[in-house]
SETORSE-602886 format. One record per residue (C-alpha): residue number from 1; z, y, x; residue in three letters. Coordinates in nm, 4 decimals. Layout:
// SETORSE-602886
+-----+----------+----------+----------+------+
: pos :       c3 :       c2 :       c1 : code :
+-----+----------+----------+----------+------+
: NUM :        Z :        Y :        X :  ALA :
...
+-----+----------+----------+----------+------+
// end
This chain:
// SETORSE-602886
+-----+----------+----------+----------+------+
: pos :       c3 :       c2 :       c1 : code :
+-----+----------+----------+----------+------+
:   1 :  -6.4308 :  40.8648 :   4.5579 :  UNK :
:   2 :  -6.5197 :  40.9895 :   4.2325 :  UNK :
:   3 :  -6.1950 :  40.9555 :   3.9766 :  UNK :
:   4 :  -6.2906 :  41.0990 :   3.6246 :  UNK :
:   5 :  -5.9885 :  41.1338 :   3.3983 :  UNK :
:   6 :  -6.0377 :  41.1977 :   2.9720 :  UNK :
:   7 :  -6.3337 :  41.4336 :   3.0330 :  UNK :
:   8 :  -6.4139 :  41.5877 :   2.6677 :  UNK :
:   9 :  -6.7113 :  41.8102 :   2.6461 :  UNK :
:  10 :  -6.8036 :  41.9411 :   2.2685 :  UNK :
:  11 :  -7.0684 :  42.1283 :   2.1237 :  UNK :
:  12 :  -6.9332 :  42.2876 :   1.8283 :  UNK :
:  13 :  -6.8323 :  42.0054 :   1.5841 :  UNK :
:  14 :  -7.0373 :  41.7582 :   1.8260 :  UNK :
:  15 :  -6.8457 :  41.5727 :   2.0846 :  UNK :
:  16 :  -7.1215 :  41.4948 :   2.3456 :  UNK :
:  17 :  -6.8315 :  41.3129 :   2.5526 :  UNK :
:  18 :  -6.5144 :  41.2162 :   2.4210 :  UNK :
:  19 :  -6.1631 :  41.1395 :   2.6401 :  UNK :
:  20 :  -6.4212 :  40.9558 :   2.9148 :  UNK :
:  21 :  -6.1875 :  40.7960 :   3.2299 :  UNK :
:  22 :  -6.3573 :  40.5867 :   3.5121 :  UNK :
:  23 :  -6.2972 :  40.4963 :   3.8550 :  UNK :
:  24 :  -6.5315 :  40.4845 :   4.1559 :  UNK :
:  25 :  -6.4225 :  40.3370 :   4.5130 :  UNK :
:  26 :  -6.5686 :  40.4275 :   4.8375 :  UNK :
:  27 :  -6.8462 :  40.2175 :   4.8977 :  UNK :
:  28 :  -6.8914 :  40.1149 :   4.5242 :  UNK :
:  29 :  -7.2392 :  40.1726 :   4.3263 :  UNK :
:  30 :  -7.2077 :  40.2178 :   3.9663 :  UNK :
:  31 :  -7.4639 :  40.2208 :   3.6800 :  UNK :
:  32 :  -7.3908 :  40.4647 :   3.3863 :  UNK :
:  33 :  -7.6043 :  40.3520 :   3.0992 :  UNK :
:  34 :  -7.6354 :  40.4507 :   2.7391 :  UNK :
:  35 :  -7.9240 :  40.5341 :   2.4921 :  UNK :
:  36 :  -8.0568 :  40.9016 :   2.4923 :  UNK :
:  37 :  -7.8280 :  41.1510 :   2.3618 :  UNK :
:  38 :  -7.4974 :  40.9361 :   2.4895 :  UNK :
:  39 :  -7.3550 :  41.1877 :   2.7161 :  UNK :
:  40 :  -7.4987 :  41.0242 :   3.0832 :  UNK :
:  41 :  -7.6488 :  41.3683 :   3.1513 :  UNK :
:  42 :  -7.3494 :  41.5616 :   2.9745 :  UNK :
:  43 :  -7.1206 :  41.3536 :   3.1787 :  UNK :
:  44 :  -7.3554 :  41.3770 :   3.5316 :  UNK :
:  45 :  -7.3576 :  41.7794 :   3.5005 :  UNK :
:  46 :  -7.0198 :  41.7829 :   3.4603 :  UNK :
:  47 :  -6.9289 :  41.5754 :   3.7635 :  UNK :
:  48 :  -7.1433 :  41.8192 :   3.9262 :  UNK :
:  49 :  -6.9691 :  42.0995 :   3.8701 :  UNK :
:  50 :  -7.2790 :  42.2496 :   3.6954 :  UNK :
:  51 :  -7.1568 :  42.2629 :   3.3438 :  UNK :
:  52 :  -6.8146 :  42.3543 :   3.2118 :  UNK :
:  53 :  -6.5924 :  42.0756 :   3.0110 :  UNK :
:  54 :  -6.3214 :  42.1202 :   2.7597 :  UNK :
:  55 :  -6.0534 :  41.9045 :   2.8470 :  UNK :
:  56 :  -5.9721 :  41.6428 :   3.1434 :  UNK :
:  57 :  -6.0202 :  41.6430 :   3.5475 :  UNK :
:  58 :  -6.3219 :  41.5174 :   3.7496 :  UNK :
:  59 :  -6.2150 :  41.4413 :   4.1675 :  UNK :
:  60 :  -6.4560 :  41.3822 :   4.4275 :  UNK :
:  61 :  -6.3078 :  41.2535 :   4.6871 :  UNK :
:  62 :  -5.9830 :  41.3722 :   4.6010 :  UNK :
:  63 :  -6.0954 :  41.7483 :   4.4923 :  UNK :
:  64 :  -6.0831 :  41.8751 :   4.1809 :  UNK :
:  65 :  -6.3833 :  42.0304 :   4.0534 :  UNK :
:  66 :  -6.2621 :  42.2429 :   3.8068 :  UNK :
:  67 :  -5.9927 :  42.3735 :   4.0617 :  UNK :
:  68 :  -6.2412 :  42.3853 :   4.3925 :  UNK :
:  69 :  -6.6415 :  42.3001 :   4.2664 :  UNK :
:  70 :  -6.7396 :  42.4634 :   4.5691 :  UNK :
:  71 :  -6.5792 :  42.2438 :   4.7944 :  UNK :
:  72 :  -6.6581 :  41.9033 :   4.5625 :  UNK :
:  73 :  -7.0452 :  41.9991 :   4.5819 :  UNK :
:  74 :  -7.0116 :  42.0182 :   5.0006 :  UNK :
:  75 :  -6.9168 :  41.6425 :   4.9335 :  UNK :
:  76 :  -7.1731 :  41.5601 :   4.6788 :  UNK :
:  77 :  -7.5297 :  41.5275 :   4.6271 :  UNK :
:  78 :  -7.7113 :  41.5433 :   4.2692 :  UNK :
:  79 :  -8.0637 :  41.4204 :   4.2232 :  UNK :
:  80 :  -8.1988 :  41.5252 :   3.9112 :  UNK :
:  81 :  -8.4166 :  41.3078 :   3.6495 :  UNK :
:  82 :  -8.6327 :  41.6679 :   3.6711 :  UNK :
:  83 :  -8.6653 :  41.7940 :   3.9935 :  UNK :
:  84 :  -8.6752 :  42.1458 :   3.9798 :  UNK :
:  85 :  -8.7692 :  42.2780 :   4.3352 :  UNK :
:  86 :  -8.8734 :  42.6114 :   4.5201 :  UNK :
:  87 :  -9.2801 :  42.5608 :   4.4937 :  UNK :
:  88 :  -9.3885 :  42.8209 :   4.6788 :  UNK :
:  89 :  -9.2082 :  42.6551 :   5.0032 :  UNK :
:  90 :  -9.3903 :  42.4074 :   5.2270 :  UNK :
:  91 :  -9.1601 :  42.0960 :   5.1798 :  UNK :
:  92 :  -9.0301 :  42.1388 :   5.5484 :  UNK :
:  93 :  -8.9546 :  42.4598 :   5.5125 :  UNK :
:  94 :  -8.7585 :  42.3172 :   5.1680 :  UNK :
:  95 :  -8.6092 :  42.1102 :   5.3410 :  UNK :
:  96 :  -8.4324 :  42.3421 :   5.6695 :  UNK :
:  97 :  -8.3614 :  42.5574 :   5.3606 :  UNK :
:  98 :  -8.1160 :  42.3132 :   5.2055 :  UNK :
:  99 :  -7.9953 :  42.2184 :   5.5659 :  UNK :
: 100 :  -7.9200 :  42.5864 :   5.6299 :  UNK :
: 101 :  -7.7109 :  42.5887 :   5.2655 :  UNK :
: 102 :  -7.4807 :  42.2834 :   5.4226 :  UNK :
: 103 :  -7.4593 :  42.4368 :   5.7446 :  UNK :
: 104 :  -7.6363 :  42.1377 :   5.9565 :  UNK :
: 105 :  -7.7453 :  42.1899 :   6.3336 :  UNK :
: 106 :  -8.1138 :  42.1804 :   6.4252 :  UNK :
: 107 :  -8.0370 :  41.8970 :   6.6528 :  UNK :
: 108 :  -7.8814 :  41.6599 :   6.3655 :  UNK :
: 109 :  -8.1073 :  41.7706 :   6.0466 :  UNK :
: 110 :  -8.4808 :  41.7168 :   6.2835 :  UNK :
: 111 :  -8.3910 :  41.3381 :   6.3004 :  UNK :
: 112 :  -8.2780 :  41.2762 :   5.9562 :  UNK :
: 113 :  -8.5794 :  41.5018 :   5.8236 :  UNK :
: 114 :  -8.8087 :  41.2606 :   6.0416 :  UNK :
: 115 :  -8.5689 :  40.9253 :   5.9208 :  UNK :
: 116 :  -8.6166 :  40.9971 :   5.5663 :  UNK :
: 117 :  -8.9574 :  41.1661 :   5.5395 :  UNK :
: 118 :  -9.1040 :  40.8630 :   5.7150 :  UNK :
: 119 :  -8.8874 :  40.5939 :   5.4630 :  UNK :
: 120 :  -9.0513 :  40.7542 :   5.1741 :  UNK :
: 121 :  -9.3879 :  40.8323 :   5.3016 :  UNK :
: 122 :  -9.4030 :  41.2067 :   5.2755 :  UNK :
: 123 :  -9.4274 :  41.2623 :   5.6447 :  UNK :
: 124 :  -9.7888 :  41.4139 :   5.6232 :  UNK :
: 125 :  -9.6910 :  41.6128 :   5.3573 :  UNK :
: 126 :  -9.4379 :  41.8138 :   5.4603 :  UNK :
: 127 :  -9.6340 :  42.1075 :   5.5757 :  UNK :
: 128 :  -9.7951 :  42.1432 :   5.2019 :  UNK :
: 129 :  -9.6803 :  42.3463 :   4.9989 :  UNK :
: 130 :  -9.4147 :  42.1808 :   4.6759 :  UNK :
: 131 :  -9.6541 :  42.3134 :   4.4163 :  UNK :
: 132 :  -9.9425 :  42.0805 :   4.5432 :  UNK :
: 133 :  -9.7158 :  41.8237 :   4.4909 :  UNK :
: 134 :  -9.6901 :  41.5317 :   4.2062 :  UNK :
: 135 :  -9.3839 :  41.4551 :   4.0431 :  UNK :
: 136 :  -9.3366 :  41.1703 :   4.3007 :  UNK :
: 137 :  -9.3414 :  41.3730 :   4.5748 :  UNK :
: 138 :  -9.1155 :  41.6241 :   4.4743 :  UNK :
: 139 :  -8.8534 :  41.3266 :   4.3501 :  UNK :
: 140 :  -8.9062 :  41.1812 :   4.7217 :  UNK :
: 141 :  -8.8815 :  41.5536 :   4.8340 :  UNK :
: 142 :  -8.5389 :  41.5909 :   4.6270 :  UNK :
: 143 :  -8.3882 :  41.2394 :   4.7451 :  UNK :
: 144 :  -8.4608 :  41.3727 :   5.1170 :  UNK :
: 145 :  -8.2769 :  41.6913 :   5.0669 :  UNK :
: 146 :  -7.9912 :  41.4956 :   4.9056 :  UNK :
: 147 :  -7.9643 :  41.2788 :   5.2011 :  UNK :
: 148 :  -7.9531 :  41.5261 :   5.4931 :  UNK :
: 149 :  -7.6234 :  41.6146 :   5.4572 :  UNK :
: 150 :  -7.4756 :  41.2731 :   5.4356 :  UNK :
: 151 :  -7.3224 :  41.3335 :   5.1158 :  UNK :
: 152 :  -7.0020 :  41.1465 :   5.0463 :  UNK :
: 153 :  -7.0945 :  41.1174 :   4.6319 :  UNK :
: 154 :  -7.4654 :  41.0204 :   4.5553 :  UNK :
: 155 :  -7.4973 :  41.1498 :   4.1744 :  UNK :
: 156 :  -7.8194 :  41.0513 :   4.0722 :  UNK :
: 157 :  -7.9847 :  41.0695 :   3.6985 :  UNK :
: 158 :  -8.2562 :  40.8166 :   3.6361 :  UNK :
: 159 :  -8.3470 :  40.7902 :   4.0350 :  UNK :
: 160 :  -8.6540 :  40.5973 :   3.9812 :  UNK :
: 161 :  -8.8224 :  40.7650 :   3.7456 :  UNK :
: 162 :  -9.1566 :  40.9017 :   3.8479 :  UNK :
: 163 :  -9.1259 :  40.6911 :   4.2297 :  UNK :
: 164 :  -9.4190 :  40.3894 :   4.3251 :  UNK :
: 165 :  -9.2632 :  40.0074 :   4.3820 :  UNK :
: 166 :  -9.2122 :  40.1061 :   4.7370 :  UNK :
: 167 :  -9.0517 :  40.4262 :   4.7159 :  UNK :
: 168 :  -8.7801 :  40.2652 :   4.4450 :  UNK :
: 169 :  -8.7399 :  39.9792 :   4.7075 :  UNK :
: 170 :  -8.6475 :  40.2740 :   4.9806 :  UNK :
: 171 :  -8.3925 :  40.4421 :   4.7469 :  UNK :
: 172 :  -8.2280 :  40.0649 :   4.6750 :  UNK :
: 173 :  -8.2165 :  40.0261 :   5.0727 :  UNK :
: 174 :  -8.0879 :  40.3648 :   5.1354 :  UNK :
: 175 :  -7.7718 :  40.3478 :   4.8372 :  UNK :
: 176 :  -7.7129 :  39.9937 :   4.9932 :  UNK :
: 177 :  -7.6975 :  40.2050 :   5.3398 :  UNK :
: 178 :  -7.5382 :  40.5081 :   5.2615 :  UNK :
: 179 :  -7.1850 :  40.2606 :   5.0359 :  UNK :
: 180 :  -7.2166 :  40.0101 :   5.3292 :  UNK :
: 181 :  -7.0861 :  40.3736 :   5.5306 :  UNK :
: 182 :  -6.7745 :  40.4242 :   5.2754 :  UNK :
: 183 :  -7.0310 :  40.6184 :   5.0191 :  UNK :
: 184 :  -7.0315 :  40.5939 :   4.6253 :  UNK :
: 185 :  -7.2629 :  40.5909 :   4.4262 :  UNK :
: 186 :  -7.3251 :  40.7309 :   4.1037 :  UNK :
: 187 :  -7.6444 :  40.6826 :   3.8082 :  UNK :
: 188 :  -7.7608 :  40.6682 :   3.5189 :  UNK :
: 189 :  -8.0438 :  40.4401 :   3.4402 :  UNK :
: 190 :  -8.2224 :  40.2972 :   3.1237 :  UNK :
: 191 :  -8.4098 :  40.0262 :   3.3218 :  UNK :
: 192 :  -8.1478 :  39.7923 :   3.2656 :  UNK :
: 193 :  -8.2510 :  39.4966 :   3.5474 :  UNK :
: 194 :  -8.2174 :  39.6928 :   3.8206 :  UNK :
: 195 :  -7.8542 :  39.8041 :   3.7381 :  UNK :
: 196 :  -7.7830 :  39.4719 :   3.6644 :  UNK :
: 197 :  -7.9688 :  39.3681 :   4.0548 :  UNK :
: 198 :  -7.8058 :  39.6549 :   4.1967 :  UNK :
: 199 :  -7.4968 :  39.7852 :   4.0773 :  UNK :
: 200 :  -7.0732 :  39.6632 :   4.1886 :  UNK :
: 201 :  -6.9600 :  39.8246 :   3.8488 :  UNK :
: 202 :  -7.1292 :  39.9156 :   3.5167 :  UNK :
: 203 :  -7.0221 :  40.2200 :   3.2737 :  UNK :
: 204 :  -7.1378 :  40.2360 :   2.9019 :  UNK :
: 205 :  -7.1685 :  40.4831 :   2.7054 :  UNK :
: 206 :  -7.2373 :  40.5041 :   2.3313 :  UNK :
: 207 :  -7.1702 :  40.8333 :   2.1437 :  UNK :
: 208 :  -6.9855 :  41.0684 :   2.3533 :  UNK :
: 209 :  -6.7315 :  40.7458 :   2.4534 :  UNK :
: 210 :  -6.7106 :  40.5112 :   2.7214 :  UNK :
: 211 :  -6.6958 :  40.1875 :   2.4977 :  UNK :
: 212 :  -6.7289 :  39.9442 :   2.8642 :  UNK :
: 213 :  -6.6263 :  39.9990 :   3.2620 :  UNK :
: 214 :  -6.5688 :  39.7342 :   3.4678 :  UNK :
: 215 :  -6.7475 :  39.5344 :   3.7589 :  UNK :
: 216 :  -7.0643 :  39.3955 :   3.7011 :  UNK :
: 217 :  -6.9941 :  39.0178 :   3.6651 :  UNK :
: 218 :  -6.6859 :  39.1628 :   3.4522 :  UNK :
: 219 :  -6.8443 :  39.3266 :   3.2072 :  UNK :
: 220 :  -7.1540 :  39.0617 :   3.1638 :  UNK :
: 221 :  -6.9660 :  38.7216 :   3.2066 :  UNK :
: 222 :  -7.2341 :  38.4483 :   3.2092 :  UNK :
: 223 :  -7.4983 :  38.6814 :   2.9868 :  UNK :
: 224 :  -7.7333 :  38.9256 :   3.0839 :  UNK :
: 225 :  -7.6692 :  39.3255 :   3.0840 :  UNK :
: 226 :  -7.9405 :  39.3697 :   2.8634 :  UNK :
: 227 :  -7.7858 :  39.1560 :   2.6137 :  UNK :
: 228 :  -7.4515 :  39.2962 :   2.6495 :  UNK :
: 229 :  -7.5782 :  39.6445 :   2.6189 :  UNK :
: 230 :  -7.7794 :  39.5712 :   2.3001 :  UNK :
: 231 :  -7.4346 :  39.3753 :   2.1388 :  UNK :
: 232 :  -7.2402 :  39.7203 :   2.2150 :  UNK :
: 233 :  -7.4998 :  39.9491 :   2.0767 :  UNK :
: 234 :  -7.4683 :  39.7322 :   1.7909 :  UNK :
: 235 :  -7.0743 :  39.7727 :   1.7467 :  UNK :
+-----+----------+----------+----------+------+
// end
């Protein structure tokens, strides 16, 4: 579902990623960890057809995004550590906005609208508009919008951020839902237990290069992800 293949993105002398290949199957979640300044969001953006790389291909589902980004972002969905959202719409009206951009029907996007808004609470505040919203609401608000279209690739950067207990157990649930129905999942967390809990593959970063990929039980053997993470980092 998403095949990445020696993706190099530099800054000048800085390499913020370096010749970085990985592998995601339909159905497959995958944590992409690393400290801050790695290349997780470098990496994400590029995926996402939102930023321009140097060298190497990046498929989703088969399409390349350098050769068709249009047509890779029909099949994707990116959630954003920063939501960054039209505030002067009501979050319905946000919301049949984005289902206009993907072309959905009135009589499919109503019941996903309802589906979602209800799993993450934000039912009664749909009609308000985004600007009276907290950063909660408008990552719940963003995670709706990303689902609508039933988005083959989930690209998500640090999902939780920002969300209550309950609303984090909903977006668990729903990644669990939407791989169980031949979706992938992609994101980068720093809260390390939860990838760990979560996750059918790990990726980690360190420097621009991907210095582990593997499955989960692969990569941590009979320790902990934390621990293996905090050996790497040493290396």
């Amino acid at each position: 579902m998403l095949k990445i293949e020696g993706l190099t993105k530099a800054y000048g002398a800085l390499r913020a990623v370096d010749d970085l290949s990985l592998h995601i199957q339909p159905g497959e979640i995958c944590g992409f960890i690393g400290h801050n300044g790695a290349g997780k969001t470098t990496t994400i953006k590029a995926v996402c057809g939102l930023l321009q790389f140097d060298a190497g291909e990046i498929y989703v589902d088969g399409v390349s995004v350098r050769q068709s980004p249009l047509e890779c972002k029909r099949r994707l969905a990116y959630i954003p550590d920063n939501p960054d959202l039209y505030e002067f719409m009501s979050g319905i009206k946000y919301l049949n906005f984005i289902a206009d951009v993907f072309g959905i029907p009135a009589g499919e996007r109503l019941p996903r609208i309802r589906r979602y808004a209800e799993m993450f609470e934000l039912t009664g505040d749909l009609a308000q508009p985004v600007s009276a919203y907290s950063h909660g609401m408008k990552q719940k608000l963003t995670l709706i919008s990303a689902l609508i279209h039933e988005p083959k690739l989930m690209i998500m950067d640090e999902p939780f951020v920002g969300l209550d207990p309950k609303a984090s157990r909903a977006v668990k649930d729903v990644m669990r839902e939407r791989c169980g129905q031949g979706c992938s999942v992609f994101f980068s967390t720093h809260v390390l237990e939860v990838a760990e809990k979560l996750c059918d593959k790990v990726a980690i970063i360190k420097r621009g290069k991907l210095v582990a990929f593997g499955g989960m039980e692969e990569i941590k053997g009979d320790a902990s992800l934390e621990t293996v993470f905090f050996e790497l980092e040493g290396t």
